[in-house]
C-alpha positions, -999 to +999 in steps of 0.1 A: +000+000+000+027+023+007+045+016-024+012+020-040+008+060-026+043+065-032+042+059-067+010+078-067+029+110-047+058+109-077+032+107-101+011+137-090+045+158-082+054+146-119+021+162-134+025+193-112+058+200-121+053+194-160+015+220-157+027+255-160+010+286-178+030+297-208+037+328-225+052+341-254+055+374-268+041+376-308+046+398-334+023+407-358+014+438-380-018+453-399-016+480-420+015+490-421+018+491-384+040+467-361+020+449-333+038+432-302+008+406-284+010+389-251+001+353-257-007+333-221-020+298-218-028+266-193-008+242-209-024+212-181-057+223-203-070+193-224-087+203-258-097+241-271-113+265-245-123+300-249-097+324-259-100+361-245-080+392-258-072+422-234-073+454-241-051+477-224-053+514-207-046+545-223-007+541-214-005+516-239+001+475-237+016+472-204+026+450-174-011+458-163-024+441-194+002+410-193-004+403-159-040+400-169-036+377-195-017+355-171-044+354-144-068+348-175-044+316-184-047+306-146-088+306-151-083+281-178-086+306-208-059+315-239-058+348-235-035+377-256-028+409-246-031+429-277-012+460-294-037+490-297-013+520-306+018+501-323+052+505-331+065+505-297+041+532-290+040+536-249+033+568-232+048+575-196+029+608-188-010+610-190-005+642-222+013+615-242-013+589-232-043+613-240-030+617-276-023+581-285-057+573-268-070+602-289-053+596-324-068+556-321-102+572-318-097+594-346-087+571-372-111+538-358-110+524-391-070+513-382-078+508-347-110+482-361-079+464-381-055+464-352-081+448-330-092+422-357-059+416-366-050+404-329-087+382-332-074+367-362-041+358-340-060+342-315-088+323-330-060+303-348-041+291-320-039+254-316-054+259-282-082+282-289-121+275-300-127+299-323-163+299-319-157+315-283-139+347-284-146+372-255-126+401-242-119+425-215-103+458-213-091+488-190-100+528-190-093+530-227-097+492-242-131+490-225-142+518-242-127+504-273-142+473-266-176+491-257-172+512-290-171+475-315-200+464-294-221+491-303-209+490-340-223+454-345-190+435-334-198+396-326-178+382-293-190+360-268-184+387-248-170+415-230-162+435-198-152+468-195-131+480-159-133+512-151-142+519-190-150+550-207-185+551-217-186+556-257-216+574-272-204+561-310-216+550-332-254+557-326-271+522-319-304+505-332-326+479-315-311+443-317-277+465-333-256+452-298-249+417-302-224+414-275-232+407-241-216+433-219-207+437-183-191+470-174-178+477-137-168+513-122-160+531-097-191+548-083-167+576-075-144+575-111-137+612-116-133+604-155-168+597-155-197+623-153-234+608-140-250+616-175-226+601-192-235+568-173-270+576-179-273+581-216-249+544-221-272+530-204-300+545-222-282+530-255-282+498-240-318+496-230-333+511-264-308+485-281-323+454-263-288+444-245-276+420-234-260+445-205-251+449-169-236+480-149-220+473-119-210+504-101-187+497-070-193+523-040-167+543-025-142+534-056-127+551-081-111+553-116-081+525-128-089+502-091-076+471-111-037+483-116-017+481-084+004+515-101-024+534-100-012+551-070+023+557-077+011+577-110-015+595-088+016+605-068+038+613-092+008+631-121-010+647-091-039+625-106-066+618-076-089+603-095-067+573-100-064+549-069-061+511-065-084+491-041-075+457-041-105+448-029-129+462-053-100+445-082-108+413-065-149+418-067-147+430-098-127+399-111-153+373-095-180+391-114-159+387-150-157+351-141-193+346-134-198+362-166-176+343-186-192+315-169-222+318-184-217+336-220-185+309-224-211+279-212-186+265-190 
């Protein structure tokens, strides 16, 4: 008998050691543009599972958004951390952030390809199920996320933290397509109370399939454990991490993925 568990203990130890989550760091381009993606997978997962991409803040693709690919892999999930601005684009002061942020909205048409570009990527990994493609995204990729929803995009779907609330393109009943779960920061200073109200509004007059979770007492960029060193040194108080709220927040995405995934 004790032979018996002792072969099972080497075998178990064995199977731990071998189950890791994997990354790799992919390049890819669209339009002229070079993209750098964060790919992050179980490899202990058996067969295709969902594959999520993650959008990141208005900074451009950072730690933040890697880290979250990880944690993504951890749930069971290929997940890729994708390119939104490009060529090496990142911005380390909130003026430089606010243009890139603001030259992706202007010319959406590129920004469309980037995204569908990185989609492309990961619908074709080996490990992916193509039919079941969702995404998350931060500040600026929710809002970029929010924005394809609105213009007819087709994901399982998505989940915007602390996101921007896009009023474009205009939306039509049964237009949405996406399920959506947004969650904010009751107190995000980005965010102005009409501004919640008229997405909302969109939502309802489109027939959504759309939840609003607003978190008391929290305010804008809770998931990203930096947030308060660049509060510090922008003089930005709007931004401040609550680990806490992070950790609700994340519960809710899983419960969503949950049940738009079917797993």
């Amino acid at each position: 008998m004790k032979k018996v568990l002792s072969l099972f203990f080497v075998l178990w130890m064995v199977n731990s050691a071998s189950a890791e989550i994997k990354t790799e760091e992919i390049q890819y381009s669209t339009g002229g543009a070079k993209l750098t993606g964060f790919l992050a997978y179980d490899d202990a997962v058996r067969g295709k599972r969902p594959g999520v991409l993650v959008v990141h803040e208005w900074w451009g693709h950072n730690q933040h958004a890697r880290n979250r690919a990880k944690m993504l892999a951890e749930l069971g999930y290929t997940a890729l951390a994708v390119d939104m601005y490009g060529d090496g684009k990142f911005a380390d002061h909130p003026k430089a952030a606010g243009e890139f942020m603001n030259a992706a909205f202007a010319d959406w048409e590129g920004s469309k390809e980037k995204f569908h570009a990185a989609r492309k990527l990961l619908a074709g990994h080996e490990t992916v199920d193509a039919s079941k493609i969702g995404g998350i995204g931060f500040c600026f990729g929710g809002a970029v996320l929010l924005r394809l929803s609105r213009g007819g995009e087709e994901l399982s779907g998505v989940v915007g933290f602390h996101s921007a609330l896009p009023g474009q393109p205009p939306v039509a009943k049964g237009q949405v397509k996406t399920p959506i779960l947004v969650i904010n920061g009751a107190d995000d200073g980005f965010l102005k109370p009409e501004q919640v109200a008229a997405f909302k509004k969109d939502m309802a007059d489109a027939g959504a399939d759309f939840t609003y979770i607003s978190l008391v007492g929290v305010r804008h960029s809770y998931t990203n454990p930096q947030a308060d060193e660049f509060s510090k040194k922008f003089e930005l108080s709007a931004l401040k991490y609550d680990a806490e709220a992070d950790r609700k927040a994340w519960r809710s995405m899983q419960d969503f993925f949950k049940r738009v995934f079917g797993k």
